[in-house]
C-alpha positions as CSV (number, residue, x, y, z in Angstrom):
1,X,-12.8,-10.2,2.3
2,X,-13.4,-11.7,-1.0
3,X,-16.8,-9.8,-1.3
4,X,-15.5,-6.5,-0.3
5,X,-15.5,-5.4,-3.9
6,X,-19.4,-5.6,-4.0
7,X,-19.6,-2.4,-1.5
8,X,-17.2,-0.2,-3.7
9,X,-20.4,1.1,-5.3
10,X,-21.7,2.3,-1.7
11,X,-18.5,3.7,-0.6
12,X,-17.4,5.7,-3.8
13,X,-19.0,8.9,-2.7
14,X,-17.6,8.7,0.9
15,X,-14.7,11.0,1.1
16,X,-11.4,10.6,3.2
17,X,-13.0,12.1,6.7
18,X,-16.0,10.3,6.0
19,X,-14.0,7.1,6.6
20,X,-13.9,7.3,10.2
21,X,-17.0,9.3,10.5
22,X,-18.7,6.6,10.8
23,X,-16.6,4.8,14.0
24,X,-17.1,5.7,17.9
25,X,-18.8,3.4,20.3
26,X,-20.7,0.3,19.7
27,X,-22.9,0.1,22.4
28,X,-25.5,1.5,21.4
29,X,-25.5,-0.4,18.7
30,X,-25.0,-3.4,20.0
31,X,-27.7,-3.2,22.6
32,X,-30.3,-2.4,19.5
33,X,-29.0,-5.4,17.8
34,X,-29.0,-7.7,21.1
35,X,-32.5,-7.0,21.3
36,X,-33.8,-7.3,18.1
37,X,-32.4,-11.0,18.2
38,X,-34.5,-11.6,21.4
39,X,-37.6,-10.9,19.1
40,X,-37.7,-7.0,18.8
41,X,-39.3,-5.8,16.0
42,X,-37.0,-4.5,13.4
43,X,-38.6,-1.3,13.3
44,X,-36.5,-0.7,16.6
45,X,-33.6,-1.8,15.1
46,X,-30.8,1.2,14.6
47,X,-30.4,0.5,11.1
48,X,-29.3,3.9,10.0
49,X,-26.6,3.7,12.5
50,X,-25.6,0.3,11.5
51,X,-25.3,0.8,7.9
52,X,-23.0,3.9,8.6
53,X,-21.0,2.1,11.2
54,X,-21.3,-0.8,8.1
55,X,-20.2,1.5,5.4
56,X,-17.1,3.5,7.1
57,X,-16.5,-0.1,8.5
58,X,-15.8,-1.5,4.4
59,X,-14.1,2.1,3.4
60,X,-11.5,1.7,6.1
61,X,-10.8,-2.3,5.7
62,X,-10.4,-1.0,1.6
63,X,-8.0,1.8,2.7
64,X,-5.8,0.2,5.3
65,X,-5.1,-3.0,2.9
66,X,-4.6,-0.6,0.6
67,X,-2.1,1.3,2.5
68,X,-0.3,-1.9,2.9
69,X,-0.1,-3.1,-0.3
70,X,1.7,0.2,-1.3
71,X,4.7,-0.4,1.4
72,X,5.0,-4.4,0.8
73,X,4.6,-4.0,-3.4
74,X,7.4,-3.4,-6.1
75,X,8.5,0.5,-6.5
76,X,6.4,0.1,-10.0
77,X,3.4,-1.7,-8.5
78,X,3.4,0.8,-5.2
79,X,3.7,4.0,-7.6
80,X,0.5,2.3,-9.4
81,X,-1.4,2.1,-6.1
82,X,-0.3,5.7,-4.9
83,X,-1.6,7.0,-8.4
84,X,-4.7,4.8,-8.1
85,X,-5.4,6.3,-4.9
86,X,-4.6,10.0,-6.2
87,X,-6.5,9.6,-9.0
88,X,-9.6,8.2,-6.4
89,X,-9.3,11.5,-4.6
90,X,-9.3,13.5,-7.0
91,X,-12.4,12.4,-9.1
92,X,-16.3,13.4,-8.2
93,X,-17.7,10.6,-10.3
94,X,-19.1,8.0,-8.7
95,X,-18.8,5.5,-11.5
96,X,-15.0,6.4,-12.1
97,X,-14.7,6.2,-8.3
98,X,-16.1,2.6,-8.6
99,X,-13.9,1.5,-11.0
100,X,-10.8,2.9,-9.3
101,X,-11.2,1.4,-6.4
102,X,-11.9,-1.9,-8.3
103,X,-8.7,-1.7,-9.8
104,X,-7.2,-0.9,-5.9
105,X,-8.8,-4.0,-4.7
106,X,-7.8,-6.4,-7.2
107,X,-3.9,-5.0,-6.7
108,X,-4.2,-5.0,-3.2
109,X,-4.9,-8.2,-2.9
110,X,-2.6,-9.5,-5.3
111,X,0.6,-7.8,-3.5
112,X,-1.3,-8.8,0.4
113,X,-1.3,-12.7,-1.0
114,X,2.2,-12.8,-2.4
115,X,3.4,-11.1,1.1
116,X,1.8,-14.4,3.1
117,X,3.3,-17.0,0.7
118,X,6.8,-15.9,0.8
119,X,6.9,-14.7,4.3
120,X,11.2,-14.0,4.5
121,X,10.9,-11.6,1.9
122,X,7.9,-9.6,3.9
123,X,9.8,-9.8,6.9
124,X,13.0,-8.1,5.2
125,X,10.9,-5.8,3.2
126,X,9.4,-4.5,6.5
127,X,12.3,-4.2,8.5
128,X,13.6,-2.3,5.5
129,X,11.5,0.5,5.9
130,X,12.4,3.9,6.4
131,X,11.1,5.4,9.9
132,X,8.4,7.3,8.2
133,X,7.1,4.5,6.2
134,X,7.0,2.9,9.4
135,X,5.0,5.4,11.0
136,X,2.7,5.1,7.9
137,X,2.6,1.1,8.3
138,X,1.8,1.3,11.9
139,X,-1.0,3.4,11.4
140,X,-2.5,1.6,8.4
141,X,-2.1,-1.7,10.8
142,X,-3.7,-0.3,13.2
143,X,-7.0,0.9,11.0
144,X,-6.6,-3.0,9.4
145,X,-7.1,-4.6,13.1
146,X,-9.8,-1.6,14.2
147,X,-11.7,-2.1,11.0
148,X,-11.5,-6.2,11.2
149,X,-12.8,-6.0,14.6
150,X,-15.6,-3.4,14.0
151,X,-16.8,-6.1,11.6
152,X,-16.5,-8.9,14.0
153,X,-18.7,-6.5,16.4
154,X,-21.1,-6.0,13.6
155,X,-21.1,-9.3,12.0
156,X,-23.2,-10.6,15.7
157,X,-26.1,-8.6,14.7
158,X,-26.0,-9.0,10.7
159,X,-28.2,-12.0,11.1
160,X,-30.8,-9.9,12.6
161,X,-30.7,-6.8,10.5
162,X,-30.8,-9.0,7.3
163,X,-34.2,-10.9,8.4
164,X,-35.7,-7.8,10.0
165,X,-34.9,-5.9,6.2
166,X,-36.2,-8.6,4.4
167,X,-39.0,-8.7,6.2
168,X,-39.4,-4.9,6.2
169,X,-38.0,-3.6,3.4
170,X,-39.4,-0.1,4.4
171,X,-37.4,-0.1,7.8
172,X,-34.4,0.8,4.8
173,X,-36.6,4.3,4.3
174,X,-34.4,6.1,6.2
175,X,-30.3,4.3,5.4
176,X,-30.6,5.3,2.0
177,X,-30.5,2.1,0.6
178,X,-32.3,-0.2,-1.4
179,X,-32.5,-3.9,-0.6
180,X,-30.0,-5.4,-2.7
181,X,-27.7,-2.5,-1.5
182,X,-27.8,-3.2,2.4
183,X,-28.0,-7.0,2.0
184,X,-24.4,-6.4,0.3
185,X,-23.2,-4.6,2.6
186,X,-24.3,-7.1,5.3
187,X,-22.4,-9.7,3.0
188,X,-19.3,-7.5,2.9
189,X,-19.1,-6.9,6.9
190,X,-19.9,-11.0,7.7
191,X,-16.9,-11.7,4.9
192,X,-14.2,-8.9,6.6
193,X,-15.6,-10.6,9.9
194,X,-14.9,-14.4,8.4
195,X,-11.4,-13.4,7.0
196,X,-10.4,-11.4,9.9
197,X,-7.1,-13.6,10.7
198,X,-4.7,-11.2,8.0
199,X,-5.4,-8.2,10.2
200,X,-5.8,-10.1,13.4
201,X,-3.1,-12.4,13.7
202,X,-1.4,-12.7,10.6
203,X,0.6,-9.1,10.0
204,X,0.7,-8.7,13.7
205,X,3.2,-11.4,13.8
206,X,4.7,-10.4,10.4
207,X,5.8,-7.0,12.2
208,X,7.4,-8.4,15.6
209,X,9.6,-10.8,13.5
210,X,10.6,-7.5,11.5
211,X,11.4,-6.2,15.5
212,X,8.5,-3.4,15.0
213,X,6.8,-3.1,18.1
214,X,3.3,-2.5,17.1
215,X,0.8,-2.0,19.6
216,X,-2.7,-4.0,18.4
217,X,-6.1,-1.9,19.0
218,X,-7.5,-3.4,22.1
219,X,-11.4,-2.9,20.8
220,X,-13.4,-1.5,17.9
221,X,-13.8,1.4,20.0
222,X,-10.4,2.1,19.8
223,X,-9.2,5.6,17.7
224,X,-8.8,5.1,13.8
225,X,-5.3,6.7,12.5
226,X,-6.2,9.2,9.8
227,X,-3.7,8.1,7.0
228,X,-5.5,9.9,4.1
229,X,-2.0,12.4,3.9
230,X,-0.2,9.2,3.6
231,X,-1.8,8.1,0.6
């Protein structure tokens, strides 16, 4: 979680669809990656696929905290975020998309933080919700657990696809990518993986003791919620 601002670079050009573009079934995957750890060249390695699957993976986990953040903040710091957010979609450049989502990061975490250590006050902000800003929190909870367990999925094979790039750095040809570029991105998936308790556990509980019946994603497989209308 803490490196997730490295990726913002990678992700600024992905539009709001192209967020779960990059989700559907793992298997594949996985079976490419469960091979190349039993000695498989990493020329056989889907590395395309796993950078996309890597890439909509960080977008998501950036969006859904984001999401969040906006219901659980102050009305000032939540207006911020939904301007932030506003202005994201709205601009082409990549470098002001960057810094945008910087800025959405860095508030995001700040509001996500205060919400664990004063956990009364989450609880009654939740429950205070209206029923559509409940709708809207469901759905960004459920892209939080989908995208923390895609990374769990993922983080199983990162070990691989980092020594099989380092020791290849052409096998990167066709992900668009240049070395420092997927070896962040491999940083950023094993971090969401490592700090996958918030999403997991954490908010999960949060919401019962605020008498919201949320029902968790069972599997990284499992339908993302477009919330890009929300936002």
């Amino acid at each position: 979680m803490k490196k997730i601002a490295i990726v913002l670079a990678i992700t600024a050009s992905m539009g709001a669809s192209s967020v779960y573009a990059g989700f559907g079934s793992l298997s594949s995957l996985a079976s490419t990656l469960t091979e190349s750890a039993t000695g498989v060249s990493s020329s056989n390695m889907d590395l395309v696929g796993f950078f996309t699957q890597a890439k909509a993976t960080n977008a998501m986990f950036i969006e859904s905290r984001s999401a969040l953040a906006s219901l659980l903040a102050s009305k000032k710091d939540s207006d911020e975020l939904r301007t932030k957010q506003k202005s994201l979609k709205a601009t082409s450049d990549p470098k002001e998309k960057e810094a945008i989502q910087k800025e959405i990061v860095v508030m995001s975490n700040a509001v996500l933080d205060a919400s664990k250590k004063d956990e009364d006050a989450t609880v009654a902000k939740l429950s205070s919700l209206s029923a559509e800003q409940k709708k809207y929190l469901l759905a960004s909870a459920s892209n939080f657990v989908i995208a923390s367990l895609t990374a769990r999925d993922l983080a199983l094979g990162a070990k691989q696809v980092s020594m099989g790039v380092m020791t290849n750095p052409m096998s990167l040809t066709n992900t668009g990518l240049s070395l420092i570029d997927a070896k962040n991105v491999v940083g950023d998936i094993t971090g969401i993986a490592k700090n996958s308790s918030m999403a997991l556990v954490e908010y999960p509980k949060l919401l019962k003791k605020a008498g919201i019946e949320f029902k968790m994603p069972e599997s990284a497989a499992s339908k993302p919620q477009d919330i890009s209308s929300f936002l």
